[in-house]
C-alpha positions as CSV (number, residue, x, y, z in Angstrom):
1,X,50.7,11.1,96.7
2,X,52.6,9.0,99.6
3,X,56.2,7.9,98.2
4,X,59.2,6.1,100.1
5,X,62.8,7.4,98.8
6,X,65.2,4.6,99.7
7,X,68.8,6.6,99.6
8,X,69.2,10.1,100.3
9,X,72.4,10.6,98.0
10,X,72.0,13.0,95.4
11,X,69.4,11.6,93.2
12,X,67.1,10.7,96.3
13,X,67.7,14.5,97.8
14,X,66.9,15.7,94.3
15,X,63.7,13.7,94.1
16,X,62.3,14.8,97.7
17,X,62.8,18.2,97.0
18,X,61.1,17.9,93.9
19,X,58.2,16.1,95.1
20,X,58.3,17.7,98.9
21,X,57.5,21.1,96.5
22,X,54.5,19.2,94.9
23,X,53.2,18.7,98.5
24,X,53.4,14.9,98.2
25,X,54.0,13.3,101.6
26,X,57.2,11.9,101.2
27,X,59.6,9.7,103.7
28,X,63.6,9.3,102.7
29,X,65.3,6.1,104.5
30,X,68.9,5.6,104.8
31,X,71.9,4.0,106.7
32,X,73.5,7.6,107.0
33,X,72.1,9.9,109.9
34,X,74.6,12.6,108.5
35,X,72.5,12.5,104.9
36,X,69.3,12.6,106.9
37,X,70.1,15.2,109.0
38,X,70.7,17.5,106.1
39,X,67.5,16.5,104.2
40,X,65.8,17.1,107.1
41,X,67.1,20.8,107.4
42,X,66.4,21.4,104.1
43,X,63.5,19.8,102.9
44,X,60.0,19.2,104.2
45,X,60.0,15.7,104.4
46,X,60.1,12.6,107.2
47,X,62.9,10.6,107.4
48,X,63.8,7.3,108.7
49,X,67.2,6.0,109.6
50,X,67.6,2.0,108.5
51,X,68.4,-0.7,105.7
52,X,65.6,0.0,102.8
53,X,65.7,-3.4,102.2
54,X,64.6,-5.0,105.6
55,X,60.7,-5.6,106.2
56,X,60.5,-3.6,109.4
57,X,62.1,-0.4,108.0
58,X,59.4,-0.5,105.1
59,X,56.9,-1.1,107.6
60,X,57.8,2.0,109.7
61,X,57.9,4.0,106.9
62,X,54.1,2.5,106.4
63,X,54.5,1.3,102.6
64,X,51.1,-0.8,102.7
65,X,49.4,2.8,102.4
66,X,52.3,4.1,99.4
67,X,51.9,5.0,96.4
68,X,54.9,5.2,95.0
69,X,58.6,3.2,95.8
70,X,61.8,5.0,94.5
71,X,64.8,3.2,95.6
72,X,67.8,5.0,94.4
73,X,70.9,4.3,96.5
74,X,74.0,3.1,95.4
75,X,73.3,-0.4,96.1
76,X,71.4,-2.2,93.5
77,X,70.7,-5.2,95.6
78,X,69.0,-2.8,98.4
79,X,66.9,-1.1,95.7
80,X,65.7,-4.7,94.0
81,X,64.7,-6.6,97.6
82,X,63.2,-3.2,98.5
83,X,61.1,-3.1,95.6
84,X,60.1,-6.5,96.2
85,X,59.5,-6.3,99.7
86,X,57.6,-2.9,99.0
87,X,55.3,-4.7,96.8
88,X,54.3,-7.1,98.9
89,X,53.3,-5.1,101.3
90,X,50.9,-3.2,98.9
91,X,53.1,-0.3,97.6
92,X,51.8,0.2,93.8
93,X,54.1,1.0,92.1
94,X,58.4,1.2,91.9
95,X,61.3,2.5,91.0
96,X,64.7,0.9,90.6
97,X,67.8,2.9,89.5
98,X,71.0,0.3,88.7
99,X,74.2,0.0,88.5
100,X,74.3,-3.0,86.2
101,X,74.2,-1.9,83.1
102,X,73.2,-5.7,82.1
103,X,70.2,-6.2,84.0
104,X,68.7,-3.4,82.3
105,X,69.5,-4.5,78.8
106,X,69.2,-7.9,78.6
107,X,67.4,-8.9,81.6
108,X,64.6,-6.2,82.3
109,X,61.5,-9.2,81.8
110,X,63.1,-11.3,84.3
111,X,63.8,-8.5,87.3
112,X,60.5,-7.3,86.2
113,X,58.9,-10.7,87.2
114,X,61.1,-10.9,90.0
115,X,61.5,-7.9,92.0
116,X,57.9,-6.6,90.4
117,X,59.8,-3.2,89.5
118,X,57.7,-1.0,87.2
119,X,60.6,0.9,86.2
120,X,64.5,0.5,86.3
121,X,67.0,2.7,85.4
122,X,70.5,2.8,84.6
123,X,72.5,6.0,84.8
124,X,75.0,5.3,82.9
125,X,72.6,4.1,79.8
126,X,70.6,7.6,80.3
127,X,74.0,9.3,80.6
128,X,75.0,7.9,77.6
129,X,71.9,8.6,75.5
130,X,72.3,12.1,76.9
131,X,75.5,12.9,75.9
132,X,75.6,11.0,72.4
133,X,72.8,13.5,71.8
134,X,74.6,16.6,72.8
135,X,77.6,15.6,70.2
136,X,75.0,15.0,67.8
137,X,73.2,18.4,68.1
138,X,73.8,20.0,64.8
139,X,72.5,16.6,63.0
140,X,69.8,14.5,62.7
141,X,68.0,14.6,66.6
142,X,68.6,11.4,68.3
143,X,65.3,10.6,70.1
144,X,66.9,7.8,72.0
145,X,68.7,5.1,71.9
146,X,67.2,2.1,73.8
147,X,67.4,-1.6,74.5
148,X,71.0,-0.7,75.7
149,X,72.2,1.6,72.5
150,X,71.0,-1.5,70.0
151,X,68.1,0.3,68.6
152,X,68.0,3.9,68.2
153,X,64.8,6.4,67.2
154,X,65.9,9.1,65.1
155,X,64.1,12.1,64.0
156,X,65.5,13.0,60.3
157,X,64.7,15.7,58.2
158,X,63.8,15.6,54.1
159,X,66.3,17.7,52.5
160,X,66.4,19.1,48.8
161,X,68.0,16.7,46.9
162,X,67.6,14.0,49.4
163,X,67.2,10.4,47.5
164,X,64.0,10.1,49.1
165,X,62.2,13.2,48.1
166,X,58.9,12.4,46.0
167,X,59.3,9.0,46.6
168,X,56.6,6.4,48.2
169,X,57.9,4.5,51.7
170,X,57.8,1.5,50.0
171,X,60.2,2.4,47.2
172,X,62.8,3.8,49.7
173,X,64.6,0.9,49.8
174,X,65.5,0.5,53.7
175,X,67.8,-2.0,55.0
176,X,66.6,-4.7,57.1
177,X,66.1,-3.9,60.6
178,X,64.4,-0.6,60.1
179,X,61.5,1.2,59.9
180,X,59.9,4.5,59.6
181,X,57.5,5.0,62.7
182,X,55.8,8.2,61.9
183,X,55.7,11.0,59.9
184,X,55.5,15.2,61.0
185,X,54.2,16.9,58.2
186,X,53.8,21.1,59.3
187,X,51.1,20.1,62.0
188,X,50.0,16.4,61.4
189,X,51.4,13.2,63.1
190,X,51.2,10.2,60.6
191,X,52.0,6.6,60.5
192,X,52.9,6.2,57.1
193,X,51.7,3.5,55.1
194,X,54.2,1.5,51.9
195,X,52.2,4.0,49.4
196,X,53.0,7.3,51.4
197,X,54.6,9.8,49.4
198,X,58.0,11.6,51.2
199,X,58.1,15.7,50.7
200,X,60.8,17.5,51.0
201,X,60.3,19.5,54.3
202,X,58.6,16.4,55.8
203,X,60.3,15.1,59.4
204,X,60.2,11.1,59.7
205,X,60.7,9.4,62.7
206,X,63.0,5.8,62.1
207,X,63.7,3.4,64.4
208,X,66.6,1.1,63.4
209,X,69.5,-1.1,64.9
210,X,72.0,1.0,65.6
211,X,74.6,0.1,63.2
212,X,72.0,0.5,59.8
213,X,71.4,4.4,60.8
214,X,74.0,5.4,59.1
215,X,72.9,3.6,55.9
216,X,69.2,4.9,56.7
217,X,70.2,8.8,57.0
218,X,71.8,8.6,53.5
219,X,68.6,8.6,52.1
220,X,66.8,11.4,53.9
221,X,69.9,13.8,53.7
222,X,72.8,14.9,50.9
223,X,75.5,15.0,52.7
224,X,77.0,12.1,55.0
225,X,77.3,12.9,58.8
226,X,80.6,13.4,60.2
227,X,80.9,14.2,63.7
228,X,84.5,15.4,63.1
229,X,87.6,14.7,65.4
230,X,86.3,14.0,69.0
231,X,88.6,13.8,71.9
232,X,87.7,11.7,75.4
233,X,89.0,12.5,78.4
234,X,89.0,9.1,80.2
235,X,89.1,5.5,79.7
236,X,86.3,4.5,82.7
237,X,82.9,2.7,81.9
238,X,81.1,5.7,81.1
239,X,84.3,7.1,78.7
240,X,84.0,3.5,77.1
241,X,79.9,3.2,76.8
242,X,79.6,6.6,74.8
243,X,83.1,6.0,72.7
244,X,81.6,2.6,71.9
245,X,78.2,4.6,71.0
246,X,80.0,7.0,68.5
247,X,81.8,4.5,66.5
248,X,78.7,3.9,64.7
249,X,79.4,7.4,63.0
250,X,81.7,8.9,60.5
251,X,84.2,9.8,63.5
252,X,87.9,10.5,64.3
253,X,87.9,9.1,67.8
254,X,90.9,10.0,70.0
255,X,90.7,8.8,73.8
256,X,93.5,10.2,76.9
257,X,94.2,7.7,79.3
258,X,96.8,7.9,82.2
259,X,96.9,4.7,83.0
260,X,99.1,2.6,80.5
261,X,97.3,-1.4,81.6
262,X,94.2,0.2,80.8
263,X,95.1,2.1,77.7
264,X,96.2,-1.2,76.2
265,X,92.2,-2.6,77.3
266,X,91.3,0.4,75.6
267,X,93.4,-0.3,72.3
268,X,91.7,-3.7,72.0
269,X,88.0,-3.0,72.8
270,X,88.2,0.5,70.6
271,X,90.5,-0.3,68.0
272,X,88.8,2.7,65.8
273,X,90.4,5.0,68.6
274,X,93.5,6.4,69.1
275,X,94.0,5.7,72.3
276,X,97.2,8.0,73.9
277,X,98.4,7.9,77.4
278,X,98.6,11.5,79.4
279,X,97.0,13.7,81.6
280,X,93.8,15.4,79.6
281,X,94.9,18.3,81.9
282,X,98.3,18.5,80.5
283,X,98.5,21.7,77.9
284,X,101.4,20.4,75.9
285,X,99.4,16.9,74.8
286,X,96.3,18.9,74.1
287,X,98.0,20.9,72.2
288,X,99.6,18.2,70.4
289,X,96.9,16.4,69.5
290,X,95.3,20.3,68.2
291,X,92.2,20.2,70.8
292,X,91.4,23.5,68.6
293,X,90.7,21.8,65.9
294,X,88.6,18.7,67.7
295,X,84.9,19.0,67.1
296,X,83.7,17.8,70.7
297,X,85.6,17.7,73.9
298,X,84.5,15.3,76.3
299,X,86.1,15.5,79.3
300,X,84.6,11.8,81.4
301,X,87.5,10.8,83.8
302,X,86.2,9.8,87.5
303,X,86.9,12.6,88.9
304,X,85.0,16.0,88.5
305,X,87.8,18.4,89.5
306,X,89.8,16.8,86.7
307,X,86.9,17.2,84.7
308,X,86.4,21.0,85.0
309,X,89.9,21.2,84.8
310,X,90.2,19.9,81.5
311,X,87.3,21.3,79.9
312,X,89.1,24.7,80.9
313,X,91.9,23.9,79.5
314,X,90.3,22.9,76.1
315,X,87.6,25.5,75.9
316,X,90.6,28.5,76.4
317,X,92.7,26.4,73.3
318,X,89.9,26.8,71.3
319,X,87.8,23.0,71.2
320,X,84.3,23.8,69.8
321,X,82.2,21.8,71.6
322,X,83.5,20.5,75.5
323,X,81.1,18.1,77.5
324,X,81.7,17.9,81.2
325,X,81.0,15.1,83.3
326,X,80.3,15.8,87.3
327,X,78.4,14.4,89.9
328,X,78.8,16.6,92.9
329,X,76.0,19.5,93.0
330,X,78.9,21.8,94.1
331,X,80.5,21.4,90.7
332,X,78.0,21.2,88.5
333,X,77.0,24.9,90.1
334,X,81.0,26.0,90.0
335,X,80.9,24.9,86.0
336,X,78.0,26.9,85.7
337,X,79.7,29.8,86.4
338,X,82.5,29.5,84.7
339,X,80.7,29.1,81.8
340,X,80.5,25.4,81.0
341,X,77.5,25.3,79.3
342,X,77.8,21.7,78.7
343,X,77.7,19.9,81.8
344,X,76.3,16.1,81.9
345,X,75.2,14.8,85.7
346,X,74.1,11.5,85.8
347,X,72.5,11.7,89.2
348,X,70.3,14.8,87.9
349,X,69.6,13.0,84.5
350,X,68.3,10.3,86.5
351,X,66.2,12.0,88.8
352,X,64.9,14.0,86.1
353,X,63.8,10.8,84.1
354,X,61.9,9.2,87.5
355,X,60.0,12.7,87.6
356,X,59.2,12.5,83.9
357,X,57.9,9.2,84.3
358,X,55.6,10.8,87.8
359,X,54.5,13.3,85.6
360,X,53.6,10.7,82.3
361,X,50.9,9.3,85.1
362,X,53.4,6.7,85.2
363,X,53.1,5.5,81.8
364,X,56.8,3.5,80.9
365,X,57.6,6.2,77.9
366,X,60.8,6.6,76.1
367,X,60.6,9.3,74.8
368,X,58.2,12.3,74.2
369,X,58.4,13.4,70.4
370,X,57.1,16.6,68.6
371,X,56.2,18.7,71.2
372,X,54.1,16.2,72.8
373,X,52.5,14.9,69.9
374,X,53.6,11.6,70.5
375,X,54.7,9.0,72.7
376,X,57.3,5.9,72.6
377,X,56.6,3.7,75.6
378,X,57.8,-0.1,76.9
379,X,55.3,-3.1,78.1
380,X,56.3,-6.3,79.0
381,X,53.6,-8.6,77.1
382,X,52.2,-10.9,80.1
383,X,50.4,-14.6,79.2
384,X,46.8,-12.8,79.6
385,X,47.5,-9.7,77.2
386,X,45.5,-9.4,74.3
387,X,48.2,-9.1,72.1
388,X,50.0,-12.2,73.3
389,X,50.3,-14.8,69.9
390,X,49.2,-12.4,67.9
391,X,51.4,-11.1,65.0
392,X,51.6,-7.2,64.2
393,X,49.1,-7.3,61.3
394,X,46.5,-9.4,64.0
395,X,46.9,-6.6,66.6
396,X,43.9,-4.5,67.6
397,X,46.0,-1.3,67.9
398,X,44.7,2.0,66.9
399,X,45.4,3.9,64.1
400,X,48.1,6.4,64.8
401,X,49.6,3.7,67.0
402,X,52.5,0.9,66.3
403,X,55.1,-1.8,67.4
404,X,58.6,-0.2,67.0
405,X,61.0,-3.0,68.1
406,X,61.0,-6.2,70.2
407,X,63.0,-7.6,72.6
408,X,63.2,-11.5,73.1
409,X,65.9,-12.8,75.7
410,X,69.0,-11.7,73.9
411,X,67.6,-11.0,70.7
412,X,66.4,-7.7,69.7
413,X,65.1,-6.4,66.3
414,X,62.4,-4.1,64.8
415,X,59.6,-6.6,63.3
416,X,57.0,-6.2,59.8
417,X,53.6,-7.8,59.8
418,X,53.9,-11.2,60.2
419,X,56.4,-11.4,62.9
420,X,54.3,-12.5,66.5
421,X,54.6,-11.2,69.6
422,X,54.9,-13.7,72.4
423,X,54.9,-14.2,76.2
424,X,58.2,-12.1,78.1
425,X,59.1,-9.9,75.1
426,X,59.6,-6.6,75.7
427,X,57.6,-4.3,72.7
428,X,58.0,-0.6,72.3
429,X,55.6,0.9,71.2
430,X,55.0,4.2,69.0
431,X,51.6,6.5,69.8
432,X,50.5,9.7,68.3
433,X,48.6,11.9,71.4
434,X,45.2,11.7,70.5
435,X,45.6,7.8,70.4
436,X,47.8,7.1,73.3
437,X,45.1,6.8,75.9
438,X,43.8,4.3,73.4
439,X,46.6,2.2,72.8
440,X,47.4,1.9,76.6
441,X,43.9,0.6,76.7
442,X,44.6,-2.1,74.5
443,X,47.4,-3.3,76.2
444,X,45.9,-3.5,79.8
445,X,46.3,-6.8,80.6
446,X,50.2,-6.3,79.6
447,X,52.4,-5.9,82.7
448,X,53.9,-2.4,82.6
449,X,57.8,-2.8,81.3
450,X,60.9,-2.0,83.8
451,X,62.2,0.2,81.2
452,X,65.7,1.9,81.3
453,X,66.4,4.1,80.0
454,X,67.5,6.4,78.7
């Protein structure tokens, strides 16, 4: 496969080596002949000093005869016109990785349209998702959570006792905005139907908005979740997107901020937090606020040396769980050897989700679910698609296969049978294995979705 990386940062270097290992001919462009020079030591790739985003660059680096278009620098409005420009020029497919956490959410259908990007990424949404599931590891498992945190896919587990042991789907009584997508049963992947009967032992797969989860687990499990006391380190975007992303939960939310302006921006968009001004590498405040005693320690200031430093600090007074946030390779390796077990890079994270979607034969999926049983993937539903005016119960799907959620402008929500799908909304879409190929099928006329993600 011929692919064009446009930025040779860490998420680009990471890709090239990745792919330059699969023997895929691959050319890295940037501004910066100090980045190419060490890609080109390293790596067996070509590279090509210039703007990604300007015709003759892509022309040199021969993207009528690509396959494949990852632009991944810094600067989303190089990676969007070089997509664009890319696919004009016959490249068939690409990548986007942004910045703006917005265009990804609410405006994927319209960059879709207008930069024709297959795929587009935010970092700090797959961050996010990535982390929220690390705190939530001794719970129910978060598949995802998608369309910007609004919906989530949870995987819950039928315990004794549970209210809905022995008891049909349709009797479950759900709240509105919810649904459960599938049901793992020791080897068998089943969409359930309203006369399905629960077991105890049986692991369902829900999709929801966000804020009904909580409500939704009660009935699967005995006890409420609490995540416990959770102290943030850090008051940036990332610090606020996962706080704002655990609030949802039974959780005592404390966030360290040295700056006293933005502590008080804190206090008013996280009034569930404590917010308290200090340095997270100052022993005498953790030990004030008993970091021993604090579930999950998640050290997310903008600055990785802080980072390691504070996760140190918490780890030796005793915090049970510590999440460290780095983006240098040099640090994630130097946490690694000390020990950090819970290191988070959004570079990596992003790269990593570029080379699932490579290795998905570039199928838009959000997720991959029981061992590969299933699939949960994005399409943007296009004038021509078979499905477009139809509502759920009208469409020719599979069985084995189902609409999870939609997405129409600014409204989101997860539909029941006589909701219709229109022109420009984004679907997701649930698909056992056997069926997937199937269900893609179906949808062929349906412009592949620029899906975040995660």
């Amino acid at each position: 496969m011929d692919t064009i990386v446009i930025g040779a940062g860490e998420v680009g270097y990471h890709l090239a080596k990745e792919l330059s290992s699969r023997d895929h001919n691959v050319v890295v462009v940037d501004i910066s002949h100090e980045r190419l020079e060490r890609i080109e030591e390293q790596l067996d790739v070509t590279t090509l000093c210039g703007n990604g985003a300007h015709l003759d660059v892509l022309q040199r680096a021969e993207a009528e005869s690509c396959d494949l278009l990852l632009a991944v620098s810094n600067k989303d409005n190089v990676n969007l016109v070089a997509s664009r420009l890319a696919k004009g020029l016959g490249v068939r497919r690409s990548v986007v990785r942004s910045t703006d956490v917005e265009a990804v959410v609410s405006r994927r259908g319209l960059y879709s349209s207008l930069f024709d990007v297959d795929l587009l990424l935010s970092t700090q949404l797959l961050t996010t998702s990535r982390i929220v599931e690390t705190v939530r590891r001794h719970h129910n498992q978060v598949i995802e959570e998608y369309l910007g945190g609004k919906v989530q896919i949870r995987r819950v587990a039928v315990s004794e006792g549970s209210r809905a042991a022995g008891r049909m789907v349709a009797d479950l009584g759900l709240p509105s905005q919810t649904l459960v997508v599938a049901l793992f049963r020791d080897e068998e992947v089943l969409v359930p139907w309203g006369d399905t009967v629960i077991e105890v032992g049986d692991q369902l797969l829900v999709a929801a908005a966000s804020g009904r989860m909580p409500q939704v687990e009660q009935l699967f499990s005995q006890a409420d979740e609490d995540l416990g006391t959770i102290i943030v380190a850090g008051g940036g975007r990332m610090a606020v997107a996962v706080s704002q992303a655990l609030i949802n939960y039974a959780v005592r939310l404390k966030i360290i901020e040295r700056d006293k302006s933005r502590c008080r921006e804190l206090a008013q968009i996280l009034p569930q937090a404590i917010v308290l001004l200090g340095q997270a590498t100052e022993t005498a405040l953790l030990k004030e606020e008993h970091v021993e005693k604090a579930s999950q320690f998640l050290a997310m200031t903008g600055e990785d040396e802080t980072n390691v430093v504070a996760s140190l600090l918490a780890r030796d007074l005793g915090a049970e769980g510590i999440v460290t946030l780095v983006h240098r390779p040099d640090m994630l390796a130097l946490c690694q050897r000390m020990g950090l077990d819970g290191t988070v890079s959004p570079r990596l994270i992003a790269a990593e989700r570029i080379l699932e979607y490579i290795d998905s034969d570039f199928i838009s999926n959000i997720a991959t679910v029981a061992g590969g049983r299933a699939e949960v993937f994005e399409r943007v539903v296009c004038k021509d698609s078979p499905i477009a005016g139809c509502t759920l119960a009208e469409l020719n799907l599979p069985p084995g296969a189902l609409v999870v959620s939609v997405q129409r402008g600014d409204q989101i929500w997860v539909p029941h049978g006589n909701d219709t799908i229109e022109p420009g909304d984004l679907v997701v879409f649930f698909a056992a294995r056997q069926v997937l190929e199937e269900a893609v099928a179906a949808l062929r006329s349906t412009r592949p979705a620029a899906t975040e993600a995660r």
